[in-house]
PAMIZA-281481 format. One record per residue: residue in one letter; x, y, z of N, C-alpha, C, O, CB in turn; residue number from 1. Coordinates in Angstrom, 1 decimal, padded with zeros to 4 digits. Glycine has a CB too. Example, Ala and Ser with C-alpha at 12.3 -4.5 7.8 and 13.67 -1.06 7.14 Angstrom:
BEGIN
+------+--------+--------+--------+--------+--------+--------+--------+--------+--------+--------+--------+--------+--------+--------+--------+-----+
! rest !     nx !     ny !     nz !    cax !    cay !    caz !     cx !     cy !     cz !     ox !     oy !     oz !    cbx !    cby !    cbz !  nr !
+------+--------+--------+--------+--------+--------+--------+--------+--------+--------+--------+--------+--------+--------+--------+--------+-----+
!    A !  013.2 ! -005.7 !  007.8 !  012.3 ! -004.5 !  007.8 !  013.2 ! -003.3 !  007.8 !  014.2 ! -003.3 !  008.5 !  011.3 ! -004.5 !  009.0 !   1 !
!    S !  012.8 ! -002.2 !  007.1 !  013.7 ! -001.1 !  007.1 !  012.9 !  000.0 !  007.9 !  013.4 !  001.1 !  008.0 !  014.1 ! -000.6 !  005.7 !   2 !
+------+--------+--------+--------+--------+--------+--------+--------+--------+--------+--------+--------+--------+--------+--------+--------+-----+
//
This chain:
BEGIN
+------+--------+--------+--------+--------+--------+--------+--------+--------+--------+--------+--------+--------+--------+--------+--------+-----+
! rest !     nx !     ny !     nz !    cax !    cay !    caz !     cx !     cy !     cz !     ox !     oy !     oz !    cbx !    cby !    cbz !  nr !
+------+--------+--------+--------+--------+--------+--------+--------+--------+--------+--------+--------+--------+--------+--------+--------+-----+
!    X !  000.8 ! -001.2 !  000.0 !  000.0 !  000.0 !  000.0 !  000.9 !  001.2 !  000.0 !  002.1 !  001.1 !  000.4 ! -001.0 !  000.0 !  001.2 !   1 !
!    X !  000.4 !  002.5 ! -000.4 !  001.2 !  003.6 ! -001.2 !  000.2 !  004.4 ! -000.1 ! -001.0 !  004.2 !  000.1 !  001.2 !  003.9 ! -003.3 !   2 !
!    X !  001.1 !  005.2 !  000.6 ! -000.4 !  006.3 !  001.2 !  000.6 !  007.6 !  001.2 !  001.8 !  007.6 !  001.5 ! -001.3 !  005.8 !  003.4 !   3 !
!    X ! -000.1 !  008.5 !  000.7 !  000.5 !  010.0 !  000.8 ! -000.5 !  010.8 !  001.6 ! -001.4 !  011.4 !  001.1 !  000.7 !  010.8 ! -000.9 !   4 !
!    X ! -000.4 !  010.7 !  002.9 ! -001.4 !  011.3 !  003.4 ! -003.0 !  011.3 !  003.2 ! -003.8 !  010.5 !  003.7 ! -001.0 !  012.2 !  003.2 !   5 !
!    X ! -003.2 !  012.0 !  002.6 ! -004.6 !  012.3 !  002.0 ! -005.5 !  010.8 !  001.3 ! -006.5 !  010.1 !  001.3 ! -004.3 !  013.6 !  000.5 !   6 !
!    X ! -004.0 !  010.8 !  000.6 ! -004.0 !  009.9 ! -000.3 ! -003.8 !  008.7 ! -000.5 ! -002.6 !  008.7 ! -000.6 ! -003.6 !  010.1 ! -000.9 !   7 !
!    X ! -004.4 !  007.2 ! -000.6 ! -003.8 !  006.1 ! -000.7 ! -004.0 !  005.3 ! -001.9 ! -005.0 !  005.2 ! -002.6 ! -004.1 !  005.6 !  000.3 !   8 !
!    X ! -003.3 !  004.8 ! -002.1 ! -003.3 !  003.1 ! -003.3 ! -003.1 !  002.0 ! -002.4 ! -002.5 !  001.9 ! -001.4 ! -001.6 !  002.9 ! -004.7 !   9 !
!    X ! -003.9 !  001.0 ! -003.0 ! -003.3 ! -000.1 ! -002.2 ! -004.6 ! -001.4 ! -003.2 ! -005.8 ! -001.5 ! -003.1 ! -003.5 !  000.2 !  000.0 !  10 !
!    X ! -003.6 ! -002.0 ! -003.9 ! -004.0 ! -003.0 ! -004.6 ! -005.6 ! -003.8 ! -004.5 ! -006.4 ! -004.2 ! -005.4 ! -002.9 ! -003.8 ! -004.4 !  11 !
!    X ! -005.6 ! -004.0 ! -002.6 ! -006.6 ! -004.7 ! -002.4 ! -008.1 ! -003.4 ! -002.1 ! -009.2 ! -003.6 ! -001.5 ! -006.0 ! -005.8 ! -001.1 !  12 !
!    X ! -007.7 ! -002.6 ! -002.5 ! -008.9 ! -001.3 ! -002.5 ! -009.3 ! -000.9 ! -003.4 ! -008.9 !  000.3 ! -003.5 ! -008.7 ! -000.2 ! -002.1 !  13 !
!    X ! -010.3 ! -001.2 ! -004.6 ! -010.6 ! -000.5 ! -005.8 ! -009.2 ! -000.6 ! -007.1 ! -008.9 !  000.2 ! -008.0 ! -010.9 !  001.1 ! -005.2 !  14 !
!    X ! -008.5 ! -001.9 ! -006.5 ! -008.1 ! -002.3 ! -007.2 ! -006.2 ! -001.5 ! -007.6 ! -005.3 ! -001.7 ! -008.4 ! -009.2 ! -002.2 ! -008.1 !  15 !
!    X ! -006.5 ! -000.6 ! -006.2 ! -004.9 !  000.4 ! -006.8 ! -005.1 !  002.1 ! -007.2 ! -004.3 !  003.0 ! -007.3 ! -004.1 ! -000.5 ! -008.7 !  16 !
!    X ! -006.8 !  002.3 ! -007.4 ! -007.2 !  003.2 ! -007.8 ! -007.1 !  004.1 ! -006.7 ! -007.5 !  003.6 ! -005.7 ! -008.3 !  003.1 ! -008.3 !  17 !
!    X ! -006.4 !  005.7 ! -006.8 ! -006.4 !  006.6 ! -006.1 ! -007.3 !  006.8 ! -005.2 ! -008.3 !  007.2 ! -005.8 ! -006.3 !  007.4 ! -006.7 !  18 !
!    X ! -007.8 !  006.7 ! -003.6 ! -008.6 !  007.0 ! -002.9 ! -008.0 !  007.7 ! -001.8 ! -006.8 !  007.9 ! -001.6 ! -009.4 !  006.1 ! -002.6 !  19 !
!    X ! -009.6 !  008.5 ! -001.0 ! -008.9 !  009.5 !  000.0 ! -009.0 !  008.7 !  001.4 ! -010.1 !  008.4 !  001.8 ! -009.8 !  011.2 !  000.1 !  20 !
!    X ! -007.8 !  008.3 !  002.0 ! -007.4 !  007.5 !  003.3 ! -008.5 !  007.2 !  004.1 ! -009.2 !  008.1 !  004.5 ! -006.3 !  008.2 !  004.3 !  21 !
!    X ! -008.7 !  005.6 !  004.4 ! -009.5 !  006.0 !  005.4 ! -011.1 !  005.4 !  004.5 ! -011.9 !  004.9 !  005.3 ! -009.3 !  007.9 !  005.8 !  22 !
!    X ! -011.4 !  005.4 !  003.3 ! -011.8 !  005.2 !  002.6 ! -011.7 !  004.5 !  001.7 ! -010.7 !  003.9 !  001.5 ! -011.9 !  005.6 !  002.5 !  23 !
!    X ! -013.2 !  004.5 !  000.7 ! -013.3 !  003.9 ! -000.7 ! -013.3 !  004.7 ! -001.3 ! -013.5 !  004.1 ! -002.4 ! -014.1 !  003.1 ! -001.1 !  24 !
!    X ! -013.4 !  006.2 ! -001.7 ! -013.9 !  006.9 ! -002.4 ! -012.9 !  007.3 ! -003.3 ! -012.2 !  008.3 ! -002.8 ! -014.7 !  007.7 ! -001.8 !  25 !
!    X ! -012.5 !  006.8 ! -004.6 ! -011.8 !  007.8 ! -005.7 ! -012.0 !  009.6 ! -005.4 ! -013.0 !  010.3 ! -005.3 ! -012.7 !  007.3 ! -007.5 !  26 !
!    X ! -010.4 !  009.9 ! -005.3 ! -010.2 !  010.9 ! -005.9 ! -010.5 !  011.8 ! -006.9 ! -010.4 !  013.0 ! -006.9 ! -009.6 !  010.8 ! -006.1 !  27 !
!    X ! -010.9 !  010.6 ! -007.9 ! -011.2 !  010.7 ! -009.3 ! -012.3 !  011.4 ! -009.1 ! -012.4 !  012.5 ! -009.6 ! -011.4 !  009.3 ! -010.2 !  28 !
!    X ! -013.5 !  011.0 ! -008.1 ! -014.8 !  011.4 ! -008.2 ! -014.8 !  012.8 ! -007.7 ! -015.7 !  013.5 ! -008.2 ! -015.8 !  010.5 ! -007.5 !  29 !
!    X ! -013.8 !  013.4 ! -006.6 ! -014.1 !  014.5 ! -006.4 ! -013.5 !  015.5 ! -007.5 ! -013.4 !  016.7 ! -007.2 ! -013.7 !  014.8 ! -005.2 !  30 !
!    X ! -013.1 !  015.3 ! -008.4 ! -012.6 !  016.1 ! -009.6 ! -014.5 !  015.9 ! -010.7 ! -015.2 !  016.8 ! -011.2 ! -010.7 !  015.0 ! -010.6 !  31 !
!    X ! -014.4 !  014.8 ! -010.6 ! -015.5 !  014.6 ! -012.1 ! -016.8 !  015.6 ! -010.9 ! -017.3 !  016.5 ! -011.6 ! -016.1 !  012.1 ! -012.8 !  32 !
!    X ! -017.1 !  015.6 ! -009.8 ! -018.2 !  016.8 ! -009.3 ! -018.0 !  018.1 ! -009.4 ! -018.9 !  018.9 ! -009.5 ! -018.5 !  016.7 ! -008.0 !  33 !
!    X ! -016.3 !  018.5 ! -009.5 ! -016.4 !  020.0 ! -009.5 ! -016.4 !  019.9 ! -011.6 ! -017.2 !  020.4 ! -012.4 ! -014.5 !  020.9 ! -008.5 !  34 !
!    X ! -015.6 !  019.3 ! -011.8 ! -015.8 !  019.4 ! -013.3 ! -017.4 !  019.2 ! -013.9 ! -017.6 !  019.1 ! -015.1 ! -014.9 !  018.2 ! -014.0 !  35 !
!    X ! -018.4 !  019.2 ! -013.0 ! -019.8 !  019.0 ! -013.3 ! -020.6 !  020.1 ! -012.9 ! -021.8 !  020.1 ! -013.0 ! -020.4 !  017.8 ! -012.7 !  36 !
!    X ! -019.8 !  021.2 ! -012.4 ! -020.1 !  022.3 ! -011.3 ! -020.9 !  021.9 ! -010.3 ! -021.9 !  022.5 ! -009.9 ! -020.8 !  023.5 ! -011.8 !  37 !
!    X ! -020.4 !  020.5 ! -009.7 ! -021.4 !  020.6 ! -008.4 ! -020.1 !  021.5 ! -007.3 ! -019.2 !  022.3 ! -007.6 ! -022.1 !  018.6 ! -007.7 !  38 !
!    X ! -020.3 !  021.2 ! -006.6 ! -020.0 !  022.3 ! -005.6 ! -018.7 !  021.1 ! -004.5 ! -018.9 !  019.8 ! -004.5 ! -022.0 !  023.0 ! -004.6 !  39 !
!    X ! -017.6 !  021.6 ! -003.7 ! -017.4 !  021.1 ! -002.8 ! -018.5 !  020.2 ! -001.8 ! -018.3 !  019.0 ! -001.5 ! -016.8 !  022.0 ! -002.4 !  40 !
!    X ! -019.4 !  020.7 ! -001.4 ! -019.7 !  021.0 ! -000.3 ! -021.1 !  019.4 ! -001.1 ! -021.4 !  018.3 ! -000.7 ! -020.1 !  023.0 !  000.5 !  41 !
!    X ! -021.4 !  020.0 ! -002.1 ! -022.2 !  018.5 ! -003.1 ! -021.6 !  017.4 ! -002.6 ! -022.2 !  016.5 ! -002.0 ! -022.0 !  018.5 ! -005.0 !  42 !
!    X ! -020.2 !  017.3 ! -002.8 ! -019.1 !  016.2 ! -002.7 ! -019.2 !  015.7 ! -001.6 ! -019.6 !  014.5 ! -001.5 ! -017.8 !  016.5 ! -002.8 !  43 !
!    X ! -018.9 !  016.4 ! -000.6 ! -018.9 !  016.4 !  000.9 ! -020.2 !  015.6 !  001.4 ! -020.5 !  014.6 !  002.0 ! -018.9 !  017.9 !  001.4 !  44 !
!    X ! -020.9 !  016.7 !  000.9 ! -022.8 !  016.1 !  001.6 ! -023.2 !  014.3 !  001.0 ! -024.1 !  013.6 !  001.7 ! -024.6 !  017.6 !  000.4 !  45 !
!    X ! -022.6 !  013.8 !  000.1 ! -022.7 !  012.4 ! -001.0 ! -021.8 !  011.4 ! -000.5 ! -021.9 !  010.1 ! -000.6 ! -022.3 !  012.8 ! -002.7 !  46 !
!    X ! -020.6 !  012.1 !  000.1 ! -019.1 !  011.2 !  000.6 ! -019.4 !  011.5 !  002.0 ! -020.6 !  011.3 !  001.7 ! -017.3 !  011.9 !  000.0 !  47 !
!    X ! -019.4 !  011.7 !  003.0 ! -019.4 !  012.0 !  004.2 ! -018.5 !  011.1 !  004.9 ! -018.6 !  011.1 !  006.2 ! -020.6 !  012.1 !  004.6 !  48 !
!    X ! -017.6 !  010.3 !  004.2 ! -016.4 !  009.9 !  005.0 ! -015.7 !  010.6 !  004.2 ! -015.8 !  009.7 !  003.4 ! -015.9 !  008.4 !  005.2 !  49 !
!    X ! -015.1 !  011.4 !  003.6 ! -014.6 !  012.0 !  003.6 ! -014.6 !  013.3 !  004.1 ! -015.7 !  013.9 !  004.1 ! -014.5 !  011.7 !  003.0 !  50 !
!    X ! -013.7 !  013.8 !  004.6 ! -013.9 !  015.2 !  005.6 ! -013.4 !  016.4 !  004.4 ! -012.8 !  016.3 !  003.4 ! -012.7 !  015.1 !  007.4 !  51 !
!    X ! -013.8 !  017.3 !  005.0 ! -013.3 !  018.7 !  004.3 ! -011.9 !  019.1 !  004.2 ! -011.5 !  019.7 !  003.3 ! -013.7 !  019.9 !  005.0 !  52 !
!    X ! -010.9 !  018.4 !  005.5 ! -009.8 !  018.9 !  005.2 ! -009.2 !  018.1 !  003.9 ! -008.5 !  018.6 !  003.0 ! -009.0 !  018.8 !  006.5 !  53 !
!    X ! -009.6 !  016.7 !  004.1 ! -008.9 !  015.8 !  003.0 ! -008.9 !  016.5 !  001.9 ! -007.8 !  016.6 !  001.4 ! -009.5 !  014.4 !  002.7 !  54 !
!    X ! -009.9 !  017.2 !  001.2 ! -010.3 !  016.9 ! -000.1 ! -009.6 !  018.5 ! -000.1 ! -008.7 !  018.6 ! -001.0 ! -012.2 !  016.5 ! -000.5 !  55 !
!    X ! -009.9 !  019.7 !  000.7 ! -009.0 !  020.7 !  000.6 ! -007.3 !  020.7 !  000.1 ! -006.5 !  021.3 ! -000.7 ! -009.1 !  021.0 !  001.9 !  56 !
!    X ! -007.4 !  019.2 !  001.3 ! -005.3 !  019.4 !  000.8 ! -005.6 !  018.7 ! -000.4 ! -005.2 !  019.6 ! -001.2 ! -003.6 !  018.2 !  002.0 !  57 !
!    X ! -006.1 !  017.4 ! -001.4 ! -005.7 !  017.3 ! -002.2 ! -006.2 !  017.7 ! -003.4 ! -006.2 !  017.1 ! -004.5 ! -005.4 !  016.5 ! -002.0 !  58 !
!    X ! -007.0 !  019.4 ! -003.1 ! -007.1 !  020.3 ! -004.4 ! -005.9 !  021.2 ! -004.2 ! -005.2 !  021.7 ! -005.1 ! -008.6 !  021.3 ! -004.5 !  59 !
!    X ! -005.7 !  021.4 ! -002.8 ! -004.3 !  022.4 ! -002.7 ! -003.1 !  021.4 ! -003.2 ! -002.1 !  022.1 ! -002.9 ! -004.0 !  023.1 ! -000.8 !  60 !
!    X ! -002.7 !  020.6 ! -003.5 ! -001.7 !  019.4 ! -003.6 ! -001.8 !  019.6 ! -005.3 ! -000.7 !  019.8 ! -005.9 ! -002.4 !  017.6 ! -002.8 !  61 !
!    X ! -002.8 !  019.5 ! -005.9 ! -003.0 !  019.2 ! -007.2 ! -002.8 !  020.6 ! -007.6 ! -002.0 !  020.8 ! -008.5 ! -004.4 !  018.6 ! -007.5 !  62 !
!    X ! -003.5 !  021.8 ! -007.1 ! -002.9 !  023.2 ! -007.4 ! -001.3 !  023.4 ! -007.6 ! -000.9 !  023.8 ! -008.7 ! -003.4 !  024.0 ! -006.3 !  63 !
!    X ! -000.6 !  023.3 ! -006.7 !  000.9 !  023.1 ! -006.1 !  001.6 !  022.6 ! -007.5 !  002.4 !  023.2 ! -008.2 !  001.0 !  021.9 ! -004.7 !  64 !
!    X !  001.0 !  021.3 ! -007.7 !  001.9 !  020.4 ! -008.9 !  001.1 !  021.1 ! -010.2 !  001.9 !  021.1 ! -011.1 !  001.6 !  018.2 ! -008.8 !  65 !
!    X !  000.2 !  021.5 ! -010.5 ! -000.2 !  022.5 ! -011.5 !  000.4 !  023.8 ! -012.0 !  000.6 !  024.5 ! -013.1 ! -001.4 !  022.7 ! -011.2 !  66 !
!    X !  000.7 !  024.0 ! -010.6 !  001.3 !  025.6 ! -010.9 !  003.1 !  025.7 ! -011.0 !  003.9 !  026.6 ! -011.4 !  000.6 !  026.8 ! -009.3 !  67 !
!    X !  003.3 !  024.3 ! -010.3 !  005.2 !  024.3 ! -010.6 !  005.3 !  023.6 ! -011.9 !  006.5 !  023.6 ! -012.3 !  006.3 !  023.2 ! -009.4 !  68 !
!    X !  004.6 !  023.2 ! -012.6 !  005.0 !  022.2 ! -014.1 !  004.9 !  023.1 ! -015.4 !  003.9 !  023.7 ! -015.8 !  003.7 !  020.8 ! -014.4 !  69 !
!    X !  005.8 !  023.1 ! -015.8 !  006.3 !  024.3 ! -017.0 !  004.9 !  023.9 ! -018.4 !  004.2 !  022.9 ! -018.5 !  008.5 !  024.0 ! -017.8 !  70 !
!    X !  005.1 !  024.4 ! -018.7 !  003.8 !  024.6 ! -019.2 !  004.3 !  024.3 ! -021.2 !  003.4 !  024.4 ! -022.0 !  003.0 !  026.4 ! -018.5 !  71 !
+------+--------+--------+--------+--------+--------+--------+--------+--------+--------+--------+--------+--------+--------+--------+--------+-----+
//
C-alpha cells in the first residue's frame, strides 16, 4: 500500500485506484463533481467519509503540482 497522506493506493482497494485514506472513495470522483459544477460541499454532503480537510489538501496538492510544471 502507497499512502501520501490524503491519499492512498493499495491494490486490495478499488483495485490500486487513487482514494482519500480511510476510505473507498476515488479521488477521481471529487474532480469529475467540480468538473460538473457541483459544488465542494455537493461532494462532501454524498461522501461524508470523507472530511473537508482531506479533499481541501488534495485540491491544494493538485494546485501546487499544476502551478510548478512548465507549461
Amino acid at each position: 500500500m502507497i499512502q501520501h497522506s490524503v491519499i492512498s493506493h493499495d491494490n486490495d482497494i478499488l483495485g490500486g485506484t487513487p482514494v482519500f485514506t480511510g476510505t473507498r472513495v476515488p479521488v477521481q470522483t471529487l474532480l469529475d463533481y467540480l468538473e460538473g459544477d457541483q459544488s465542494l460541499q455537493d461532494f462532501l454532503d454524498d461522501f461524508p467519509t470523507v472530511e473537508r480537510d482531506q479533499a481541501v489538501t488534495v485540491l491544494e496538492q493538485l494546485k501546487q503540482i499544476l502551478l510548478t510544471q512548465p507549461v
